[in-house]
C-alpha distance (Angstrom), angle and dihedral (degrees) to the residues before:
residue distance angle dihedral
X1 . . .
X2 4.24 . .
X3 3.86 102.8 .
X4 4.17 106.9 -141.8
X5 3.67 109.8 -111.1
X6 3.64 124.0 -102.4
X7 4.34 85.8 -106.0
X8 4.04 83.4 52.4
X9 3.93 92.6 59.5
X10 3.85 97.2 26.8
X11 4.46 75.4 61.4
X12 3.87 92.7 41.4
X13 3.53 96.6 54.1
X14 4.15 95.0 46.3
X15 3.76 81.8 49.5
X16 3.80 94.3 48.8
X17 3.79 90.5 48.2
X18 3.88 100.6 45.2
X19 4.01 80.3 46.4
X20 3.95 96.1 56.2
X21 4.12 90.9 38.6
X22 3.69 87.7 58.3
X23 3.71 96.7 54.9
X24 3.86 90.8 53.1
X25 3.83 103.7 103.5
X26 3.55 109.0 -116.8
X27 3.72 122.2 -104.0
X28 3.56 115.2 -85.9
X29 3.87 110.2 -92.7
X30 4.19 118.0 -115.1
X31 3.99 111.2 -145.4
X32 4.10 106.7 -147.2
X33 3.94 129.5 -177.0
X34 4.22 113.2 -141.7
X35 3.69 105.2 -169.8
X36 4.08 112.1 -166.9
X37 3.63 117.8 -142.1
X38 4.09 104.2 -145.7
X39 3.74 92.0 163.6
X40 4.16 93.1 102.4
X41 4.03 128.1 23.7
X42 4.10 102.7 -125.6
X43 3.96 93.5 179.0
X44 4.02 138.3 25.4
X45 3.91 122.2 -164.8
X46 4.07 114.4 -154.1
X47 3.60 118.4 -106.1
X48 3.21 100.2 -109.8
X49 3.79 96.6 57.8
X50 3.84 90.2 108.1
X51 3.58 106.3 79.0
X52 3.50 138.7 135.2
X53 3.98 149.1 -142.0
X54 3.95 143.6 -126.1
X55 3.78 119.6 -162.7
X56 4.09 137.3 -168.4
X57 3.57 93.8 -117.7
X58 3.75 113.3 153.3
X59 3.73 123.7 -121.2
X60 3.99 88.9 -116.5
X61 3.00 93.8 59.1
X62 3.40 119.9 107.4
X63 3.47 91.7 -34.1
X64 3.48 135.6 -128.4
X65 3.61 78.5 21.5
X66 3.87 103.8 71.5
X67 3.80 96.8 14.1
X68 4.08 106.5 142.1
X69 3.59 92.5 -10.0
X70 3.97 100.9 110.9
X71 3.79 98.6 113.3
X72 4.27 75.7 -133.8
X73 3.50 92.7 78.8
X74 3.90 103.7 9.2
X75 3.88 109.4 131.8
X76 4.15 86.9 -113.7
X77 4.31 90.6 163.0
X78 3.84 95.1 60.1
X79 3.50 109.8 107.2
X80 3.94 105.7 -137.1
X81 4.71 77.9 59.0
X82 3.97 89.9 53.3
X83 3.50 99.9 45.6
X84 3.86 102.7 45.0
X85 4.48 84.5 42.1
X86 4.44 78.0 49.2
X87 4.05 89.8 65.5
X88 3.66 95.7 56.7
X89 4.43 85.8 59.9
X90 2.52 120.8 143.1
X91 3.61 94.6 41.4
X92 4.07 135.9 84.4
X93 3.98 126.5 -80.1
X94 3.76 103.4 -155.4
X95 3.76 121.9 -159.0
X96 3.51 117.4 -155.4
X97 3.97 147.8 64.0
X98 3.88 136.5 157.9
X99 3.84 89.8 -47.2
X100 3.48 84.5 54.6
X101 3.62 85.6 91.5
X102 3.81 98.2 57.6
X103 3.80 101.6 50.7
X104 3.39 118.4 119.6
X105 3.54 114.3 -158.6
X106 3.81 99.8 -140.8
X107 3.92 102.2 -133.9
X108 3.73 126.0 112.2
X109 3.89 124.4 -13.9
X110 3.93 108.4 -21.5
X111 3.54 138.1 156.9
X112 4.00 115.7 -81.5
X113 4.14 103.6 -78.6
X114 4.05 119.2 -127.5
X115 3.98 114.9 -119.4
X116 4.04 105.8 -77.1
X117 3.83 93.2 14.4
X118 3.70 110.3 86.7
X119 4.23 115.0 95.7
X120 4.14 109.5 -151.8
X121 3.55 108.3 -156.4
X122 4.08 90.6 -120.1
X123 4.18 83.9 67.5
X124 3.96 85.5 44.8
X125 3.33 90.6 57.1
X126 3.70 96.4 41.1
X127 3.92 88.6 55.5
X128 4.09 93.6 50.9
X129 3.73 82.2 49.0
X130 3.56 96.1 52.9
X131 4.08 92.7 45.2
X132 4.21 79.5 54.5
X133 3.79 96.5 50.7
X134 3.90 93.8 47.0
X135 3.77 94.3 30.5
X136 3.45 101.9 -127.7
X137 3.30 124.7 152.0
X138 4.33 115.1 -115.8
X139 3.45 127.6 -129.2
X140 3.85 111.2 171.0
X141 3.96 118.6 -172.4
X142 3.38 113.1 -136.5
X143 4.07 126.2 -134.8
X144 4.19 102.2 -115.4
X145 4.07 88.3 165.2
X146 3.41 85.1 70.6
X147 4.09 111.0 125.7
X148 3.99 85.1 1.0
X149 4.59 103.7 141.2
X150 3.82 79.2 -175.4
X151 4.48 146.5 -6.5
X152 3.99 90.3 -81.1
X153 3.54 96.6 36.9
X154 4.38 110.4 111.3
X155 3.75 114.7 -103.8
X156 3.39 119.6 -104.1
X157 4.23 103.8 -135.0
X158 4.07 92.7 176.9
X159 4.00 91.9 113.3
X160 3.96 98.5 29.0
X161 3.67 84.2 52.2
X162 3.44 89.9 46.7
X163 3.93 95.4 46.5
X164 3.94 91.7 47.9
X165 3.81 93.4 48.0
X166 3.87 87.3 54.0
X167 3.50 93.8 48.6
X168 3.93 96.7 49.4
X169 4.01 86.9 45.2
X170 4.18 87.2 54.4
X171 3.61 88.8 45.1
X172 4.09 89.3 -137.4
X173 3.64 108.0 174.1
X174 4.13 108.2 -120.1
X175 3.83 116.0 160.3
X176 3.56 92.3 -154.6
X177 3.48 158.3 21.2
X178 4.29 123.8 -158.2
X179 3.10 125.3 -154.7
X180 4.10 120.2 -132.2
X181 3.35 124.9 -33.8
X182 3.66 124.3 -98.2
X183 3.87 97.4 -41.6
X184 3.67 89.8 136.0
X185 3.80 96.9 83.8
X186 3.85 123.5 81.7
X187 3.18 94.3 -135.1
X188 3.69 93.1 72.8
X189 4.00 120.8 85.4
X190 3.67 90.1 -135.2
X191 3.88 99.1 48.6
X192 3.47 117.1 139.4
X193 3.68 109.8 166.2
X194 4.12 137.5 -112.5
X195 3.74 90.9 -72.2
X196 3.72 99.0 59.8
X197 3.92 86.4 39.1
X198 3.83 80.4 58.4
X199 3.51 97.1 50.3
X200 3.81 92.7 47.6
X201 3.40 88.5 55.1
X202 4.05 98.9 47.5
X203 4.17 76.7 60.7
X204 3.43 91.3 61.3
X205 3.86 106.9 39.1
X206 4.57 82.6 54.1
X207 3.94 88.8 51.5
């Protein structure tokens, strides 16, 4: 006789379980009453709390999921784009994600770019136009792992610097620039703490 496979009775018994927690009666339902007092506002949020981000994310990855949604390639000058983005003004269009720290922003002497993750300055100034046209305000993370061999290695600022100084010399209105993205948490193989986020952005503030 064919024994099942160890797959065959790892199924069985998840089927066996689901099969005897579904004839469990279900616990007995409690009726409540939540009465809202509207009579006095205890809290306001700022207008521009409804906001909204654009990654680097690569069409293969996890596709359909990110497919044409890198705001690299994104179609950001159609129309039906810029006027759903306009409802969220006056609120913040960030820039910025994990691949935020593998853009290279293609301007000067730089380090060779990956597929997907070099900026031209013609898309940089399509994105400052787009933040104009749907009055958003920008906040673009900048790439501090840039140059970095390993975590405790010194940042490299060369094409930042370079990227920032172009910006200023365009006079393109940004409200803000971030710093990294999410290295603070241990969970990530690149975290290197607040103190080196500090120190990345002391760089910054002297450039």
């Amino acid at each position: 006789m064919k024994l099942p496979s160890a797959m065959t009775l790892c199924f069985l018994c998840i089927a066996a379980s689901w099969c005897a927690a579904m004839a469990q009666p279900p616990p007995p339902s409690v009726k409540i009453e939540v009465t809202v007092d509207n009579s006095a506002v205890i809290a306001n949020t700022g207008v521009g709390l409804f906001s909204g981000n654009f990654d680097w994310h690569l069409n293969k990855e996890e596709p359909p999921a990110w497919v044409n949604s890198s705001i690299n390639i994104m179609k950001i000058d159609d129309p039906k784009t810029i006027y759903l983005a306009s409802q969220m003004s006056p609120g913040h269009l960030r820039i910025g994600g994990s691949e935020g720290d593998v853009m290279i922003y293609d301007i000067g002497k730089h380090l060779p770019c990956k597929p997907g993750f070099c900026l031209s300055m013609d898309r940089w100034h399509q994105i400052v136009q787009f933040s104009q046209e749907t009055k958003l305000q920008l906040v673009f993370g900048l790439n501090c792992m840039y140059g970095r061999a390993n975590k405790s290695a010194k940042w490299d600022k060369t094409n930042s610097d370079a990227f920032l100084q172009y910006t200023a010399q365009q006079k393109l209105p940004v409200y803000g620039f971030e710093v990294c993205n999410e290295k603070e948490h241990d969970v990530s193989s690149w975290y290197f703490g607040t103190q080196a986020y500090c120190n990345t952005s002391a760089v910054i503030e002297q450039s």
